[in-house]
C-alpha positions as a Markdown table, in Angstrom:
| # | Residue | x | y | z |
|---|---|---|---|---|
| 1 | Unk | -6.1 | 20.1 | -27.5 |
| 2 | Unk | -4.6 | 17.0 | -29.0 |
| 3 | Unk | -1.5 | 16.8 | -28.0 |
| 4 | Unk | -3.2 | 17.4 | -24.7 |
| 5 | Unk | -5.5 | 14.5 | -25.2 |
| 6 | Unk | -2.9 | 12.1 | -26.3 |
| 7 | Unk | -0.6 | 13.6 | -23.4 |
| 8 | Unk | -3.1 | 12.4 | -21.1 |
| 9 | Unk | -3.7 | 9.3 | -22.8 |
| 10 | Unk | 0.1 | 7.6 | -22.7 |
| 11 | Unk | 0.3 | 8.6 | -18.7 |
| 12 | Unk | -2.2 | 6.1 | -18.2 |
| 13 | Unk | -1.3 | 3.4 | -20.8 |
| 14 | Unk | 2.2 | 3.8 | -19.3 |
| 15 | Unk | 0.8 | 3.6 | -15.3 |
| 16 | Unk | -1.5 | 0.5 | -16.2 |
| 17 | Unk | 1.3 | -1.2 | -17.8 |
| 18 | Unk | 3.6 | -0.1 | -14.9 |
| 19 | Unk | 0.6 | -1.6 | -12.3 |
| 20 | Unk | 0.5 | -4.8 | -14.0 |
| 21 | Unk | 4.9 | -4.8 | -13.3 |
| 22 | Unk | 4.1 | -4.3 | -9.7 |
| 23 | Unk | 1.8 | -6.3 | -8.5 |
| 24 | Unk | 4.2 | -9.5 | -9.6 |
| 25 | Unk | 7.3 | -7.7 | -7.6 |
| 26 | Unk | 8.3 | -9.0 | -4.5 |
| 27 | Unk | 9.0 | -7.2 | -2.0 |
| 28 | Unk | 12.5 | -6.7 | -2.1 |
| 29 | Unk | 12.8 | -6.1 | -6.0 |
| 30 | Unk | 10.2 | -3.0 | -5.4 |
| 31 | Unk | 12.7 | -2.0 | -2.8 |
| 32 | Unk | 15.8 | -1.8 | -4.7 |
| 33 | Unk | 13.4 | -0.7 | -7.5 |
| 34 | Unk | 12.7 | 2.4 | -5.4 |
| 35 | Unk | 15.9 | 3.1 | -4.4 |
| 36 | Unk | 16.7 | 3.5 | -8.3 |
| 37 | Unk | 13.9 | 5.4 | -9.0 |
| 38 | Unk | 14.2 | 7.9 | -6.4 |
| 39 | Unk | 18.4 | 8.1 | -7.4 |
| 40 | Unk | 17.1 | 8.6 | -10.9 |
| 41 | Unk | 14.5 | 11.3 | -9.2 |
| 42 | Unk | 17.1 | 13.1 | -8.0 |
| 43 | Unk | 19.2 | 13.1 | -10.7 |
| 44 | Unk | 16.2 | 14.5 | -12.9 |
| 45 | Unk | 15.5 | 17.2 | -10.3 |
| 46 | Unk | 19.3 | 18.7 | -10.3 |
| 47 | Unk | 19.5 | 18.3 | -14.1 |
| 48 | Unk | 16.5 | 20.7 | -14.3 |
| 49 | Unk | 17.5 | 23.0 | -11.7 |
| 50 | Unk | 21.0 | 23.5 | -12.8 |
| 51 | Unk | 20.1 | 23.8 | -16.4 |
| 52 | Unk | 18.2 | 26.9 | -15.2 |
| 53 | Unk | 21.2 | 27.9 | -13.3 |
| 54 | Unk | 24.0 | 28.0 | -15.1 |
| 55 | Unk | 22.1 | 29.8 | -17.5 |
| 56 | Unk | 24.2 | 33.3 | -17.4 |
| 57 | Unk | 20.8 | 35.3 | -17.4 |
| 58 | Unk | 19.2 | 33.4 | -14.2 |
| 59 | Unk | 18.2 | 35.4 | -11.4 |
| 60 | Unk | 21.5 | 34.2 | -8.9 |
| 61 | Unk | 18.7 | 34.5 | -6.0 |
| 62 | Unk | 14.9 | 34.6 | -7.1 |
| 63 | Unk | 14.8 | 30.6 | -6.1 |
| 64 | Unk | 15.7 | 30.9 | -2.8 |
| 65 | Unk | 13.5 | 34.0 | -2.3 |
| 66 | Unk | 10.6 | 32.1 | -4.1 |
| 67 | Unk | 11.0 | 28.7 | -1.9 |
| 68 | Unk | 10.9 | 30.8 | 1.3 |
| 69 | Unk | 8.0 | 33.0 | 0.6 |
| 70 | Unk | 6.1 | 29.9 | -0.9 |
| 71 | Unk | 6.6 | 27.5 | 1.6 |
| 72 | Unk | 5.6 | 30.2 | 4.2 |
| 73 | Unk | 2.5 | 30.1 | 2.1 |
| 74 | Unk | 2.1 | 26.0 | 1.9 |
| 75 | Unk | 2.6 | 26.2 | 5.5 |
| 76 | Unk | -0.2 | 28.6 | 6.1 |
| 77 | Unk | -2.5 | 27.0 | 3.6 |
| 78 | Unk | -1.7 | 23.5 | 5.1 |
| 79 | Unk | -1.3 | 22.2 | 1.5 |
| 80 | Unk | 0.5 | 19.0 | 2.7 |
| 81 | Unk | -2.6 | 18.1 | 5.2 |
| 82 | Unk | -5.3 | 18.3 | 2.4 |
| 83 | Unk | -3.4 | 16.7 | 0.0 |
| 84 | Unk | -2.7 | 13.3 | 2.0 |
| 85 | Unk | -6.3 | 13.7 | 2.9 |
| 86 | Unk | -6.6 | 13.3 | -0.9 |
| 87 | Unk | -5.1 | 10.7 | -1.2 |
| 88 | Unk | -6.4 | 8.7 | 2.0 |
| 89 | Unk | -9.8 | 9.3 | 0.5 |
| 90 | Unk | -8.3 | 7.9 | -3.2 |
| 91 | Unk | -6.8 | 4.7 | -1.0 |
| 92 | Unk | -10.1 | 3.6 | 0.4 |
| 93 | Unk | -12.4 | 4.4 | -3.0 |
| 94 | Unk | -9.9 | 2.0 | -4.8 |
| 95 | Unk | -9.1 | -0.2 | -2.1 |
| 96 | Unk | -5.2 | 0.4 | -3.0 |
| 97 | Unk | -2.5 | -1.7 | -0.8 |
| 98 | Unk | -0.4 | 1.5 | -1.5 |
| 99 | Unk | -0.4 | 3.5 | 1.9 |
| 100 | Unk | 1.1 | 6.6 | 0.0 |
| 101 | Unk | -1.5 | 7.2 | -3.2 |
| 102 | Unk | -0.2 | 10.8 | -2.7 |
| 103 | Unk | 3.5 | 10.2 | -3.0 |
| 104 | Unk | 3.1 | 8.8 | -6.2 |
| 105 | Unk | 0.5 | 11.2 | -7.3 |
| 106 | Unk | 2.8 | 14.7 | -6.2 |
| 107 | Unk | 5.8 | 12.8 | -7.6 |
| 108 | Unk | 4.7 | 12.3 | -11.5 |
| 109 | Unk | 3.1 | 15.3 | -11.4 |
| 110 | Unk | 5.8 | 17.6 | -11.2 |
| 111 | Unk | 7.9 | 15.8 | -13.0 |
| 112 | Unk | 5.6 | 15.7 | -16.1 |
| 113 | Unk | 4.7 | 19.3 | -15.2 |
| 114 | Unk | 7.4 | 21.7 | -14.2 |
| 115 | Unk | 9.8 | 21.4 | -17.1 |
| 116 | Unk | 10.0 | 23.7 | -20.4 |
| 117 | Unk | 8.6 | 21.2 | -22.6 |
| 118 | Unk | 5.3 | 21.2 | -21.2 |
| 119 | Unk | 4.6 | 25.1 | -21.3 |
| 120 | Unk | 5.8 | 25.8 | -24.3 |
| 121 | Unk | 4.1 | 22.5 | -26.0 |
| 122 | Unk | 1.2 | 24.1 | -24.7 |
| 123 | Unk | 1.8 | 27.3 | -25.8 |
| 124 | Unk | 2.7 | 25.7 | -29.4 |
| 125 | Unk | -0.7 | 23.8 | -29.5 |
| 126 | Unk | -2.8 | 26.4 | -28.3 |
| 127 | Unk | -1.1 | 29.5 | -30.8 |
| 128 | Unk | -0.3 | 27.6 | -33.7 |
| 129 | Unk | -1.8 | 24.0 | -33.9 |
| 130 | Unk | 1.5 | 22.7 | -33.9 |
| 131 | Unk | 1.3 | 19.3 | -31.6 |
| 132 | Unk | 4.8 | 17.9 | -31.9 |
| 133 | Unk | 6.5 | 19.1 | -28.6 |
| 134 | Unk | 3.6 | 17.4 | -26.5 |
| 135 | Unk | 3.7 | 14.3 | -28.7 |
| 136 | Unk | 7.3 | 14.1 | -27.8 |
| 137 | Unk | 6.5 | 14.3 | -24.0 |
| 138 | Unk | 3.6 | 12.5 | -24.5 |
| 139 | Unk | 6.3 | 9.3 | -25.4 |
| 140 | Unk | 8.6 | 10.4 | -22.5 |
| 141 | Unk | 6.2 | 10.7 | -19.6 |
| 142 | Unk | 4.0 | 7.3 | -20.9 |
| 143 | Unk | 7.6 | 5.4 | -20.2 |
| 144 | Unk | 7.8 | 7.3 | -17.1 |
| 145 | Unk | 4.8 | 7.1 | -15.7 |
| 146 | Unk | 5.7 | 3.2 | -16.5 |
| 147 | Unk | 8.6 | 2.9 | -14.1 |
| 148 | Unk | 7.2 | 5.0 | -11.8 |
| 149 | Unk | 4.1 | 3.1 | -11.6 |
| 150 | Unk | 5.8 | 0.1 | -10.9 |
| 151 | Unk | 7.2 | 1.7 | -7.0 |
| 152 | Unk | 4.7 | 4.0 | -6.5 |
| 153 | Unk | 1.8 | 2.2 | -7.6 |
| 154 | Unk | -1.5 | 3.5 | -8.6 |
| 155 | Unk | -1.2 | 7.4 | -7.2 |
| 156 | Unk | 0.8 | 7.9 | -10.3 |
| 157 | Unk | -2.4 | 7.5 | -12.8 |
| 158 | Unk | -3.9 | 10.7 | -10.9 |
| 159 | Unk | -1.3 | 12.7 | -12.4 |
| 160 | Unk | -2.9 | 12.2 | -15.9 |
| 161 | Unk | -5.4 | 14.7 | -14.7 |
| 162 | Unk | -3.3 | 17.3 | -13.1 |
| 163 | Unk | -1.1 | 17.1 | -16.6 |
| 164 | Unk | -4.5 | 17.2 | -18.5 |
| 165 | Unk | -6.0 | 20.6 | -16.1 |
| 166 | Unk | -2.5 | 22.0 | -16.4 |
| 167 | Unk | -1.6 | 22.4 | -19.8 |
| 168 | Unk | -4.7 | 22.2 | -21.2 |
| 169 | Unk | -5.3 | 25.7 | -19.1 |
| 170 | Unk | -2.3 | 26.9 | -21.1 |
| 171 | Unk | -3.4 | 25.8 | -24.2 |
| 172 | Unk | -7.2 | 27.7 | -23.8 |
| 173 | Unk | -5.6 | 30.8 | -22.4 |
| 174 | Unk | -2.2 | 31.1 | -24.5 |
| 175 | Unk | -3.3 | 33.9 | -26.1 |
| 176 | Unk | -3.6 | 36.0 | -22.8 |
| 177 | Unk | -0.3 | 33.9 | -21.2 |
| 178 | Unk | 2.2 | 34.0 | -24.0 |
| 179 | Unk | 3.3 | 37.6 | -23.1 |
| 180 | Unk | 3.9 | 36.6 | -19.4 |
| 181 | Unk | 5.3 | 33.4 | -19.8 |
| 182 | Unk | 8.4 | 35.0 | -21.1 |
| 183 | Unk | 11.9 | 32.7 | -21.7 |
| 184 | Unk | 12.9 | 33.8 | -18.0 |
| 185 | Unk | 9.9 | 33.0 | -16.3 |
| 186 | Unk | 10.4 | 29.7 | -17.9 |
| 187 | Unk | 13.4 | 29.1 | -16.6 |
| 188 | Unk | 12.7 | 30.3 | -12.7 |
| 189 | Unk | 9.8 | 28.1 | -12.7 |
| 190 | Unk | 11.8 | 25.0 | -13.7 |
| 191 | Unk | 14.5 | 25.7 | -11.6 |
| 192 | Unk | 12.2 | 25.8 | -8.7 |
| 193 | Unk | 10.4 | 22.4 | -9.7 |
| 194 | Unk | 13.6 | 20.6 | -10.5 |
| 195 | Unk | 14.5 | 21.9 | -6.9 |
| 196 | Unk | 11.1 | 20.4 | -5.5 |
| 197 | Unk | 11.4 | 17.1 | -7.6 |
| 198 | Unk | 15.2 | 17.0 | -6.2 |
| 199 | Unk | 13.6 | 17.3 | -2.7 |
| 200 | Unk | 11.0 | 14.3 | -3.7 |
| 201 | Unk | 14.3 | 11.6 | -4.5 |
| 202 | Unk | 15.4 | 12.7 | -1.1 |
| 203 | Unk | 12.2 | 11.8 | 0.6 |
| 204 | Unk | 12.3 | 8.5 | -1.2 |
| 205 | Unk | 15.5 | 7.3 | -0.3 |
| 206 | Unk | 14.7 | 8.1 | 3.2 |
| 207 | Unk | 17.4 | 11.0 | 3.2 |
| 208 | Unk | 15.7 | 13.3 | 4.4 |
| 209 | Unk | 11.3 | 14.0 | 4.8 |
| 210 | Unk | 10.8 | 17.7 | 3.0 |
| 211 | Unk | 7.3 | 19.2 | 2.8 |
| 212 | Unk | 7.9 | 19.2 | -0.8 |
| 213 | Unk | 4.3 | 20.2 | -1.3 |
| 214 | Unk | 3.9 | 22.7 | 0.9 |
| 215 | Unk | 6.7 | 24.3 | -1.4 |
| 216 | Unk | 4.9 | 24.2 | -4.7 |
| 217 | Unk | 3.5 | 28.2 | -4.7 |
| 218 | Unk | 6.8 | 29.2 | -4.7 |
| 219 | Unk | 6.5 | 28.1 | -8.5 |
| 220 | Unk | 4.2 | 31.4 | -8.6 |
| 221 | Unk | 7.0 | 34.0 | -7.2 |
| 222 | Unk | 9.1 | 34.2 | -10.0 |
| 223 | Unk | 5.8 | 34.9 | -11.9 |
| 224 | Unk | 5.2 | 37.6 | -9.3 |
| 225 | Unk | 8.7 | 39.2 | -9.4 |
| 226 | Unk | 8.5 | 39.6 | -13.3 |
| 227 | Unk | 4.9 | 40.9 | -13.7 |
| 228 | Unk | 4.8 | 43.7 | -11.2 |
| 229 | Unk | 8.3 | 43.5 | -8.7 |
| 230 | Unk | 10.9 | 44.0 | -11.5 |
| 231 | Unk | 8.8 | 46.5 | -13.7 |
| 232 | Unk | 8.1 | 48.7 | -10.4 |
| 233 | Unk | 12.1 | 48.1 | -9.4 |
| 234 | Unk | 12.9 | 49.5 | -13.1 |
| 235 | Unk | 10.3 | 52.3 | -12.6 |
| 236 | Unk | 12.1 | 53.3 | -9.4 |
| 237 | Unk | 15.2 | 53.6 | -10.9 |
């Protein structure tokens, strides 16, 4: 768990350091400030998704199928509606001038969450020991968490603990997830975030709102379709 542990860590080094940046921003630096961040979002979300993608092996439709079906799902569950609850409850235990604790909170944590590097860095600590591919992301989501911080204020240190649940899930049970958390589930599921954290730039430039959370179980389909759909489409055949 120490790659875990000092994963954890540099999110919140990086977020103070980015707090400290924003409360001596004016106004209209944090604005501009936004704007790059959420062009930088957005870049970062299409990077993922059409590394995925052009991947020759990539299923040409699971991540449309997946979005559907799961943000049927977030609509039914009302994801979106308990998670700004959340974070209206976070805003008025820590007295925060940031109306949107959530934003910042859904933001960083899919973008320190859905990419390649932190399952299999997990998988690598919990299997072998080896801590080197979460000490890499540790650096690279303590700078980010940083610039993030420094927009989206103090919503972005809560993602320390969803990082922290997350992979340290993997690392306990990779033994028992290694065989289903094959190379191409891998790759569905980071399409299908970089697709979500795309959404999240949109929302930040004032493109266009998405209930980007009510999409997140469709980063459960493609773990779905390869467990029990393909096998029983292969069986069929």
């Amino acid at each position: 768990m120490l790659g875990n542990y000092v994963n954890a860590i540099a999110i919140i080094v990086g977020c103070l350091f980015g707090l400290l940046i924003h409360r001596g921003l004016k106004e209209k630096y944090k604005k501009i400030m936004m704007q790059a961040i959420g062009l930088s979002v957005i870049l970062i979300g299409s990077t993922i998704a059409l590394g995925g993608l052009l991947d020759p092996d990539s299923e040409a439709v699971l991540f449309i199928i997946s979005l559907v079906i799961g943000g049927i799902i977030g609509e039914m569950l009302a994801i979106d509606k308990a998670l700004d609850n959340f974070g209206a409850m976070l805003q008025k235990k820590f007295g925060s001038e940031n109306n949107n604790i959530a934003q910042g909170f859904v933001t960083a944590s899919l973008i320190f969450c859905v990419g390649s590097m932190a399952i299999i860095g997990s998988l690598e600590s919990g299997l072998r020991g080896n801590h080197d591919m979460l000490f890499a992301k540790s650096i690279l989501d303590g700078v980010t968490s940083m610039v993030l911080a420094t927009t989206l204020g103090i919503g972005v240190i809560f993602s320390a603990a969803a990082v922290f649940v997350y992979q340290g899930a993997i690392i306990v049970f990779a033994g028992f997830l290694e065989p289903f958390l094959t190379e191409q589930v891998i790759r569905e599921i980071s399409i299908i975030g970089g697709i979500l954290i795309l959404s999240i730039g949109l929302g930040m430039l004032e493109i266009k709102k998405i209930k980007t959370i009510n999409l997140l179980p469709a980063v459960l389909i493609p773990v779905i379709y390869y467990l029990w759909i393909l096998p029983l489409i292969n069986l069929i055949r």
